[in-house]
Backbone as CSV, one residue per row, in Angstrom:
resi,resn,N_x,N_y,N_z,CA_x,CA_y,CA_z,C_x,C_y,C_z
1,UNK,-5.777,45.557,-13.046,-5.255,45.322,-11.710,-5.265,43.821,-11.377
2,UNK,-6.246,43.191,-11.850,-6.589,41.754,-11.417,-5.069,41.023,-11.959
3,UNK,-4.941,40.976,-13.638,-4.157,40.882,-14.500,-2.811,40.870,-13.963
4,UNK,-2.445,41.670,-12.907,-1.055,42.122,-12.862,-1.473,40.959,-11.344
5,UNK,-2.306,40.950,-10.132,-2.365,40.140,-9.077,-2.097,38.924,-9.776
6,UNK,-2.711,38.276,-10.635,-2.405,36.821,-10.997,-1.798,36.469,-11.850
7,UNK,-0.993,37.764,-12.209,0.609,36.950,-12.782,2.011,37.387,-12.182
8,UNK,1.507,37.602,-11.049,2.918,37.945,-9.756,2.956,36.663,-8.581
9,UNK,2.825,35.291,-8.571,3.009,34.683,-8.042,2.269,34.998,-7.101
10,UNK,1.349,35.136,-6.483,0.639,35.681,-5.061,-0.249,34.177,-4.759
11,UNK,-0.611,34.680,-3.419,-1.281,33.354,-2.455,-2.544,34.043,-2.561
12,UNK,-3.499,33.082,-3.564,-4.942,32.950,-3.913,-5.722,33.082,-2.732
13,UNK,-6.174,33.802,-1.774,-6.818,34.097,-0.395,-8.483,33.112,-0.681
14,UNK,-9.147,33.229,-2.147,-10.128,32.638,-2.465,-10.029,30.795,-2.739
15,UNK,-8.954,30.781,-3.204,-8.874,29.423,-3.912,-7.356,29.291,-3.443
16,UNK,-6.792,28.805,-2.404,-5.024,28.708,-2.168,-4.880,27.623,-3.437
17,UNK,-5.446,26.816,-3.571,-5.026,24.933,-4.997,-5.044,26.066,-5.889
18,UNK,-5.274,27.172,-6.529,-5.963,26.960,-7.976,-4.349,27.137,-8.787
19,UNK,-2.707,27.525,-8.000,-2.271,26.614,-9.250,-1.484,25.222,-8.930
20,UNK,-2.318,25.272,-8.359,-1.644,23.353,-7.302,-2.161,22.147,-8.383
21,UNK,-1.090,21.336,-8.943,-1.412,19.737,-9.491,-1.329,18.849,-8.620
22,UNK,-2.462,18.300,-8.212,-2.239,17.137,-7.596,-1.974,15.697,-8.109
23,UNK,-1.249,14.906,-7.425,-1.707,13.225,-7.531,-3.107,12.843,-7.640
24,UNK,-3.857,12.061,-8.510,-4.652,11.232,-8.617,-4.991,10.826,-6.880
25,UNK,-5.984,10.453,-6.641,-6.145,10.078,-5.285,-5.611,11.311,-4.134
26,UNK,-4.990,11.861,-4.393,-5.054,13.006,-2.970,-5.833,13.519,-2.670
27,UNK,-5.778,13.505,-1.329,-6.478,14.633,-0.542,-5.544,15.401,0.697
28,UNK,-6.131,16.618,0.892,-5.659,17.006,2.694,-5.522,16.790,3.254
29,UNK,-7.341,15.894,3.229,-7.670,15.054,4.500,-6.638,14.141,5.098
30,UNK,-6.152,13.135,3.998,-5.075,11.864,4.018,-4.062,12.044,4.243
31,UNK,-3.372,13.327,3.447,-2.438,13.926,3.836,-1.893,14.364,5.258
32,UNK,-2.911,14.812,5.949,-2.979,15.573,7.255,-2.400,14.387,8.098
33,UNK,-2.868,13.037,7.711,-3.109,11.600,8.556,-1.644,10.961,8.665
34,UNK,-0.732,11.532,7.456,0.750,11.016,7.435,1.167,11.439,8.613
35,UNK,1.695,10.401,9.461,3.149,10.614,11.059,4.367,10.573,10.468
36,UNK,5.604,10.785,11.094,7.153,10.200,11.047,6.396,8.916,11.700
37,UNK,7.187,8.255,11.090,7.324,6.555,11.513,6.847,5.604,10.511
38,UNK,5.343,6.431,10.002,4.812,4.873,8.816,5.827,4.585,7.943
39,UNK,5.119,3.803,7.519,6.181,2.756,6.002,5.752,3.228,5.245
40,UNK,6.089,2.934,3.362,5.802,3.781,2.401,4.510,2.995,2.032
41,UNK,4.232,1.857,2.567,3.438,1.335,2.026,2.152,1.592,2.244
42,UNK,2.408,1.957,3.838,0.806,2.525,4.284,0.611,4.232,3.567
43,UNK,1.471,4.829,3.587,1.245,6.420,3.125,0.734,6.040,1.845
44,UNK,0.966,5.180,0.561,1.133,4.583,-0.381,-0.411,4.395,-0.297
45,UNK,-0.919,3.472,0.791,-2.269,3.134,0.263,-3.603,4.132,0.852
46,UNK,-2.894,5.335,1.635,-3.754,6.530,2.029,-3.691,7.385,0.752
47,UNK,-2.531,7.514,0.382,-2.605,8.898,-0.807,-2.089,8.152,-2.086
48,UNK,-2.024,7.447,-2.162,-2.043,6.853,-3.496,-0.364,7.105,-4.119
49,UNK,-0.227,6.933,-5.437,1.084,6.904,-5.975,1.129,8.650,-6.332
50,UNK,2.443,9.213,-5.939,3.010,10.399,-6.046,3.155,10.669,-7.414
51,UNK,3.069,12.321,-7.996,3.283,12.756,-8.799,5.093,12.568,-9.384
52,UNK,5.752,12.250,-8.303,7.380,12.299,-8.763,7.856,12.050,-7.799
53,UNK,8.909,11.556,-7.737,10.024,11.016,-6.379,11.242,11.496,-6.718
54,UNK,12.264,11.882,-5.800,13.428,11.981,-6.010,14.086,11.786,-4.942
55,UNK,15.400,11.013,-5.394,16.010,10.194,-4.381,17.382,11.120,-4.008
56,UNK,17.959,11.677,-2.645,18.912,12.505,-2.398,20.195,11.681,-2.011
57,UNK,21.636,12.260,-2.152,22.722,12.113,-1.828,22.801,11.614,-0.631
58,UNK,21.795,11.674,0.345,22.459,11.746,1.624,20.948,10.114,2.154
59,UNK,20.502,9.727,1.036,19.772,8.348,1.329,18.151,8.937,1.808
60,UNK,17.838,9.996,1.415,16.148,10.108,1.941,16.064,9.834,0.608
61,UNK,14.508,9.455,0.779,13.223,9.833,-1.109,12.237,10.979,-0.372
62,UNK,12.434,11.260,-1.618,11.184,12.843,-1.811,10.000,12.266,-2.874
63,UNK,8.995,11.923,-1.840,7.505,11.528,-2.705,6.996,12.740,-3.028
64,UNK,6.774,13.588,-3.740,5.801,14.890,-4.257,4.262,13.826,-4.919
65,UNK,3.318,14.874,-4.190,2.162,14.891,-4.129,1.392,16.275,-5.432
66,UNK,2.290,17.050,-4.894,1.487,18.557,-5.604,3.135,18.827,-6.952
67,UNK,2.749,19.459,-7.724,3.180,20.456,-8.480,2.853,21.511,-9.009
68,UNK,3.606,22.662,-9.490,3.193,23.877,-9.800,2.581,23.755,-11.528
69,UNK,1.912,25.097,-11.842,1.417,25.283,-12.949,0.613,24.579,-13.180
70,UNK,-0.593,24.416,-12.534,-1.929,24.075,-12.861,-3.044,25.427,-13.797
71,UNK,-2.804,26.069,-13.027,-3.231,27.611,-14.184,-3.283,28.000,-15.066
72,UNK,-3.878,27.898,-15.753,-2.876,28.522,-17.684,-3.248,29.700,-17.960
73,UNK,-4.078,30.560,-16.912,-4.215,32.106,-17.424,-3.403,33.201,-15.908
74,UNK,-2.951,32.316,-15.203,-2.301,33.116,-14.455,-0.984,32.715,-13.505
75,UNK,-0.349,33.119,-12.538,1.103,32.317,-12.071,1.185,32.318,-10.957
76,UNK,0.115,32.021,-10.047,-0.162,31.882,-8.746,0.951,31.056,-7.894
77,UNK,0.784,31.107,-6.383,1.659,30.597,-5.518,1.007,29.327,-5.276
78,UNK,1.468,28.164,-5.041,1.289,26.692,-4.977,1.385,26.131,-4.002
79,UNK,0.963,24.828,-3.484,1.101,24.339,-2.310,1.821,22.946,-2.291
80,UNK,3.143,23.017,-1.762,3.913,22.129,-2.011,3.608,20.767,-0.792
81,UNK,3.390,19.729,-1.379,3.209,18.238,0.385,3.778,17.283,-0.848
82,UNK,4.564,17.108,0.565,5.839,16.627,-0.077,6.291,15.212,1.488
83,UNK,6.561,14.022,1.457,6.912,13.331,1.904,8.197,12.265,1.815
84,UNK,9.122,12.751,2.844,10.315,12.194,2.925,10.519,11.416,3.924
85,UNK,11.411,10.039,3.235,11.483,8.839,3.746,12.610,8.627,3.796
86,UNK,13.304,7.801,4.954,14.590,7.011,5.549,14.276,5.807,5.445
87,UNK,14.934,4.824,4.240,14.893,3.246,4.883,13.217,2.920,4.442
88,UNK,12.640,3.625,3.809,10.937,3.288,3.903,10.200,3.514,5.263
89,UNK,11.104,4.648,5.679,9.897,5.110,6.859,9.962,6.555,6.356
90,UNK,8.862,7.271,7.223,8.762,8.572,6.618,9.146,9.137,7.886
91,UNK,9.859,10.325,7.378,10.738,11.056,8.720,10.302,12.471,8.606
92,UNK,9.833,13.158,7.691,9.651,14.128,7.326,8.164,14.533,6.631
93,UNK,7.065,15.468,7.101,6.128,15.733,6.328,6.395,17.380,6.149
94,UNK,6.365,17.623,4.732,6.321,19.028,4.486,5.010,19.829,3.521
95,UNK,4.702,20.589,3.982,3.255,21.160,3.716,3.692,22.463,3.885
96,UNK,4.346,23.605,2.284,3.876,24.553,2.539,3.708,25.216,1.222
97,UNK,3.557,26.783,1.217,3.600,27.622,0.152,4.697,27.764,-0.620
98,UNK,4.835,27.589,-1.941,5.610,27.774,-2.992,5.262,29.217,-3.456
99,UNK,6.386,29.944,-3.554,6.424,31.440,-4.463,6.847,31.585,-5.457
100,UNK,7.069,30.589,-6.043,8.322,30.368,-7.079,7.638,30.424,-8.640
C-alpha cells in the first residue's frame, strides 16, 4: 500500500520537500521575505543563485529555486518557488505544489 502512495505523485503530509531540490543557500524563511518591487540583486543576495532561469517571449525571467525528483525510491509531489522578474524587478512570487 505504502509502495503504490509513493509512486502516485501525492503531497507528503509528513515531509511536503522530500521530492523538492533545492538551490544551495535556500530557505523558506528568505523566500517568504521576497516583495514585487526588489531588484534581482537583493533577492540574489537573500537566496542565493537559482537552480535555473528561463527567460519568456513576452520579457519576464523565471529564477527557479526548487526542482522535482529529489527521491529516488518514490515520485512524490514537489514544491515549486519560483521568482519572476520585469526589467530586474521582481513582479511575481510563486510558491506552490507540483503534481506532475
Amino acid at each position: 500500500l505504502f509502495w503504490g502512495y509513493a509512486h502516485m505523485e501525492a503531497y507528503c503530509f509528513f515531509y511536503p520537500g522530500i521530492d523538492t531540490q533545492y538551490a544551495p543557500g535556500f530557505s523558506e524563511s528568505a523566500f517568504s521575505q521576497v516583495t514585487t518591487g526588489m531588484s534581482a540583486q537583493v533577492v540574489q543576495q537573500k537566496l542565493g543563485a537559482p537552480l535555473h532561469t528561463h527567460d519568456t517571449r513576452d520579457g519576464k525571467q523565471w529564477w527557479g529555486y526548487t526542482s522535482d525528483a529529489k527521491c529516488k525510491w518514490g515520485d512524490w509531489a514537489w514544491l515549486g518557488r519560483y521568482i519572476i522578474f520585469r526589467d530586474g524587478t521582481v513582479v511575481e512570487v510563486v510558491k506552490r505544489v507540483y503534481y506532475d
